[in-house]
C-alpha positions as CSV (number, residue, x, y, z in Angstrom):
1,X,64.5,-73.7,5.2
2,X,63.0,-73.8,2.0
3,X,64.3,-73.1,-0.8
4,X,67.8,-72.5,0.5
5,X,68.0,-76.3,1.7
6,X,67.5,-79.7,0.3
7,X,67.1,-82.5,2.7
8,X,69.1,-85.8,2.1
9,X,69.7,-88.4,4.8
10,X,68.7,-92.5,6.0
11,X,66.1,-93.2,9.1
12,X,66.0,-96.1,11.5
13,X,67.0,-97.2,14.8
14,X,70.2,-98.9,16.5
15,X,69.9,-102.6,16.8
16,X,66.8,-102.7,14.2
17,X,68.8,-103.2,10.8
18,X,64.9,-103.9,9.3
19,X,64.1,-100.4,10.0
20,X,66.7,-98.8,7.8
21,X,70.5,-98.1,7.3
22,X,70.6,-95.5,10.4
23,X,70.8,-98.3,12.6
24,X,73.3,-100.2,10.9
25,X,77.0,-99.6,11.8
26,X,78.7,-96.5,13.7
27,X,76.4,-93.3,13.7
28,X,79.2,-91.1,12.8
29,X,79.8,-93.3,9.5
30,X,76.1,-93.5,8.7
31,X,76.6,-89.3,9.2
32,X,79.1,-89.6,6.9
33,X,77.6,-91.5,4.2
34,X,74.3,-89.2,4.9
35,X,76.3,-85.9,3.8
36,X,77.2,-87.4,0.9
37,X,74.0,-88.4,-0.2
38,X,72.4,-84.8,0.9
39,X,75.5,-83.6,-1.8
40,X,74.0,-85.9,-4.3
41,X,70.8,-84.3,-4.2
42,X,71.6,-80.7,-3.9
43,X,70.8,-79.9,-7.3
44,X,71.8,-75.9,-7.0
45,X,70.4,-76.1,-3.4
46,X,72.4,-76.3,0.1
47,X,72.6,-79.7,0.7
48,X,71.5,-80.7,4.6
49,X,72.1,-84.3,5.8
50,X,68.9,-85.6,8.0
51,X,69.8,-88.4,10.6
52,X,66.1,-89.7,11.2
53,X,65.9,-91.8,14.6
54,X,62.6,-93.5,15.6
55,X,62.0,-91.9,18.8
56,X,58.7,-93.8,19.4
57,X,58.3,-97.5,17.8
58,X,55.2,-99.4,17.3
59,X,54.7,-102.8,18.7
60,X,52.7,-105.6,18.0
61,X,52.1,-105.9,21.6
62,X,50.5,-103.7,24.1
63,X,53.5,-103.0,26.6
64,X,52.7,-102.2,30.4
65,X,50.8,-99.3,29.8
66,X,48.3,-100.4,26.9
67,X,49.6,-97.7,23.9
68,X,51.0,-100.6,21.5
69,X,54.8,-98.2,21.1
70,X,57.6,-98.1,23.0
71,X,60.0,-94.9,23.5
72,X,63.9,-94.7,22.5
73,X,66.2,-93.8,25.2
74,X,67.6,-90.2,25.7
75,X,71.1,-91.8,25.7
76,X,70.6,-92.9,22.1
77,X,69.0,-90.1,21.0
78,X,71.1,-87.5,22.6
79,X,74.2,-89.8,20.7
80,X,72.7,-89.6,17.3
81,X,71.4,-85.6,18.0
82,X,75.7,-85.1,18.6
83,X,76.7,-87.1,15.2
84,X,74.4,-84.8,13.5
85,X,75.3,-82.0,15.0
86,X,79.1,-82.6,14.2
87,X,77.8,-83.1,10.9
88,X,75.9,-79.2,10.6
89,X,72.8,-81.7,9.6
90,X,69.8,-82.1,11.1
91,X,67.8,-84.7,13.5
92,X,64.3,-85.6,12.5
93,X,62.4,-87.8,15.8
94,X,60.5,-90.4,14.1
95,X,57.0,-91.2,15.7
96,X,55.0,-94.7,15.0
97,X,52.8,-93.8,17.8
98,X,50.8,-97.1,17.8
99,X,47.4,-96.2,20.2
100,X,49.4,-93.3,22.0
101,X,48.3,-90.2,20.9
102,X,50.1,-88.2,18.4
103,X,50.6,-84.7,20.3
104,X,51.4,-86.4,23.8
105,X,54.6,-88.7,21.8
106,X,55.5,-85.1,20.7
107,X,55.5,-83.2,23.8
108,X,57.3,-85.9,25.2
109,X,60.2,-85.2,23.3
110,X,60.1,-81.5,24.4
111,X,63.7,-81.4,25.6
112,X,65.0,-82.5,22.2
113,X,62.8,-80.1,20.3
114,X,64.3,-76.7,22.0
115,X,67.1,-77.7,19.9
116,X,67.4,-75.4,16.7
117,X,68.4,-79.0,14.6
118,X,65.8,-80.7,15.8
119,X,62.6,-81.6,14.0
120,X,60.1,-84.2,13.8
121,X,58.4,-86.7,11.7
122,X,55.4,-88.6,11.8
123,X,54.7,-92.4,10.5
124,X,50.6,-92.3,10.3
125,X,50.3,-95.9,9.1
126,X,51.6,-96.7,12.5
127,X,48.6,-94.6,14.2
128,X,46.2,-97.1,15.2
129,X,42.5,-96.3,16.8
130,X,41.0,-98.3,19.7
131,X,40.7,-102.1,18.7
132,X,43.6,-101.8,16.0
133,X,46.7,-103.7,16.4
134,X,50.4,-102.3,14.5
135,X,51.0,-104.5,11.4
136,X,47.6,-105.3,10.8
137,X,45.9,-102.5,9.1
138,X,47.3,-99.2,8.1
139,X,46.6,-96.5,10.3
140,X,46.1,-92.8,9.5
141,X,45.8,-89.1,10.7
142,X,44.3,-85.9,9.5
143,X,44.5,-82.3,8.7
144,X,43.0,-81.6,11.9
145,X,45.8,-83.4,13.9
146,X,48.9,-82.2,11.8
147,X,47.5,-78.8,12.5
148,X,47.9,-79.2,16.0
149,X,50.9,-80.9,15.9
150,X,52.2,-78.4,13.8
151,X,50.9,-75.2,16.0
152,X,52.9,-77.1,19.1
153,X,56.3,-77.1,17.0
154,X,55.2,-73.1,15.9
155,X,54.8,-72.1,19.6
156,X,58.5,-73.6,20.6
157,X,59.9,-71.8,17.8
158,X,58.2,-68.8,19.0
159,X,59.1,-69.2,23.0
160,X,62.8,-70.1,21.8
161,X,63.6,-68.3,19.0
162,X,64.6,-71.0,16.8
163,X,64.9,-71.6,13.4
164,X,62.0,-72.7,11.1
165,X,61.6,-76.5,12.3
166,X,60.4,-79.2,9.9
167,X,57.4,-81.0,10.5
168,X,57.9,-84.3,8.1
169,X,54.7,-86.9,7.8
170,X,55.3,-89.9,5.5
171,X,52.4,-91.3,3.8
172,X,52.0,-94.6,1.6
173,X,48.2,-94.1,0.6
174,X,46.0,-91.9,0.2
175,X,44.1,-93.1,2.8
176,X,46.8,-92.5,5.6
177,X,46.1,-89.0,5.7
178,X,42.3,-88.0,5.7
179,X,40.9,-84.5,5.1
180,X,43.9,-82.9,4.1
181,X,42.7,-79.6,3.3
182,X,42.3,-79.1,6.9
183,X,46.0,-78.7,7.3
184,X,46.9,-75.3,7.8
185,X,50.6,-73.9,7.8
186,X,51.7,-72.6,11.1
187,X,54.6,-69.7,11.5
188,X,58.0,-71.2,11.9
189,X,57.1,-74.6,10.9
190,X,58.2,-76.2,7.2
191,X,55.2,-79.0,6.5
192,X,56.5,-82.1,4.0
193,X,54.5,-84.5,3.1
194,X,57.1,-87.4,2.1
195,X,55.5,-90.1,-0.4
196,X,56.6,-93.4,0.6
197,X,55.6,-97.0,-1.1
198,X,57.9,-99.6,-2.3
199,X,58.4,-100.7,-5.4
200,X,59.8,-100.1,-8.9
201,X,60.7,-96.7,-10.2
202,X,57.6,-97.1,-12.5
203,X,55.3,-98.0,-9.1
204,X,56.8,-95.6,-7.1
205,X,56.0,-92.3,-9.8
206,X,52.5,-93.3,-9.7
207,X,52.2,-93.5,-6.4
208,X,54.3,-90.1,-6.4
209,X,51.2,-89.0,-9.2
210,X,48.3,-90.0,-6.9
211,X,49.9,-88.5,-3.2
212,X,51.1,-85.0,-4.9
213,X,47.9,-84.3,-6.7
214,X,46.3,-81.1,-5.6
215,X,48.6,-80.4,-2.9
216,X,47.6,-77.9,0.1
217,X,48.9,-74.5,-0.5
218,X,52.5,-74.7,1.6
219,X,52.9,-77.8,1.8
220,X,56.4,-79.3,0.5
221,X,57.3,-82.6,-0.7
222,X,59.6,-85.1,-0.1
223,X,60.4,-89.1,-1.3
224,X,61.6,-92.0,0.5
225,X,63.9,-94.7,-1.2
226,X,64.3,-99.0,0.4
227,X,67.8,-99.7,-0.2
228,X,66.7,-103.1,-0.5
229,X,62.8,-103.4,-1.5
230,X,62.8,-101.5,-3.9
231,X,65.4,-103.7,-5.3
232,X,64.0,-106.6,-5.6
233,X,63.1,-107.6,-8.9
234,X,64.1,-103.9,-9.8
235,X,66.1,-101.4,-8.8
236,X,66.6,-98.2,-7.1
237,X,65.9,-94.8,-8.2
238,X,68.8,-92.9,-9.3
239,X,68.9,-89.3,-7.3
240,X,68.6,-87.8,-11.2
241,X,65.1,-89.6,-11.3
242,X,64.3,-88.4,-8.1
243,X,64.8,-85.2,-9.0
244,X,62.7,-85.1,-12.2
245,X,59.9,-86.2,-10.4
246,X,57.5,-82.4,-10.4
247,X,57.1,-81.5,-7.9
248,X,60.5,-81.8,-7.0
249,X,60.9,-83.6,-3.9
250,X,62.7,-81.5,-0.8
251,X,63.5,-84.1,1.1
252,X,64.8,-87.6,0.3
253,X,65.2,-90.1,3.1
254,X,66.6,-93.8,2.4
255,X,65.5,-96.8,4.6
């Protein structure tokens, strides 16, 4: 995937316009706009529009079985996995797993992830331990988990001869994602650790500065952008100031 590629696209989740502009409007026009913006980042590289659906959304309340997320139909995820397929891009199922854990949201999307354009991304702030509730606290994960996550996606690729399949995890602070040096690559699996935050262009580099420092050998970066947050009383990074940023981000996602 890497370095041939640069990934370029929105996230979010029909009906949700707060999640982000993915589920605003027709999916084959958001898959439309998202190839242009994967052109306006390619920067000598291929440019790959990335359609990122929340698969699994957490909820402020517990839901019938007690795991604080819900889980987006296979109709609506099967409809966005044909845009982006019309589109040669790529589907990323998002997971805010709320008290649900981690690996069993992932194996539940099994049938999706036999696809060779089909990879996944995790939201650890929305990874809450016993007691915690979505929206109160941040959550978080660890080397240890992404491992495992990550050997799951390496053995599908292995049993179906796919493709190397991206393994996204956005992080807002440091203290999302604990002992990271326990992360270990896994064959057939691209790890990118995508800095998230709002803010101005000024907030958002040092927040860039503080998650990028001392990265894990093979791990790749990437940046997400709030069309409107990071708008207000500022503006939005231009994709030239995204791209000065060192190390220079892989993936770009807007919300």
């Amino acid at each position: 995937m890497f370095p041939r590629y640069r990934l370029a696209g929105f996230c979010g989740l029909p009906g949700a316009a707060a999640l982000g502009r993915l589920g605003t409007g027709d999916p084959g026009r958001r898959a439309a706009e998202a190839e242009k913006v994967a052109h306006s980042f390619a920067a000598g590289r291929e440019p790959l529009p990335v359609l990122e659906l929340l698969a699994t959304v957490a909820n402020s309340a517990a839901g019938p079985d007690g795991m604080y997320r819900s889980r987006t139909p296979a109709a609506t995820i099967r409809r966005f996995h044909r845009v982006a397929r019309e589109r040669r891009g790529l589907l990323l199922l998002n997971i805010q797993p709320g008290r649900a854990a981690v690996l069993d949201e992932v194996k539940a999307l099994r049938d999706w992830l036999v696809h060779p354009d089909v990879g996944i991304a995790l939201d650890p702030e929305w990874e809450m331990g016993s007691g915690e509730v979505p929206g109160d606290a941040y959550g978080h994960t660890d080397g240890h988990e992404l491992t495992k996550v990550a050997r799951y996606l390496s053995g599908l690729v292995e049993k179906h001869d796919l493709p190397q399949k991206p393994l996204v995890f956005h992080q807002v602070a440091t203290s999302v994602v604990g002992a990271e040096s326990a992360l270990r690559p896994q064959p057939g699996v691209a790890l990118i650790k995508s800095a998230d935050g709002i803010g101005s262009p000024g907030l958002k580099r040092g927040t860039w500065h503080k998650l990028v420092h001392d990265l894990p050998d093979g791990l790749h970066t990437g940046f997400k952008l709030f069309y409107e947050e990071d708008a207000e009383g500022s503006r939005l990074m231009t994709p030239k100031e995204v791209l000065a940023l060192r190390p220079q981000p892989e993936y770009v996602m807007y919300e």
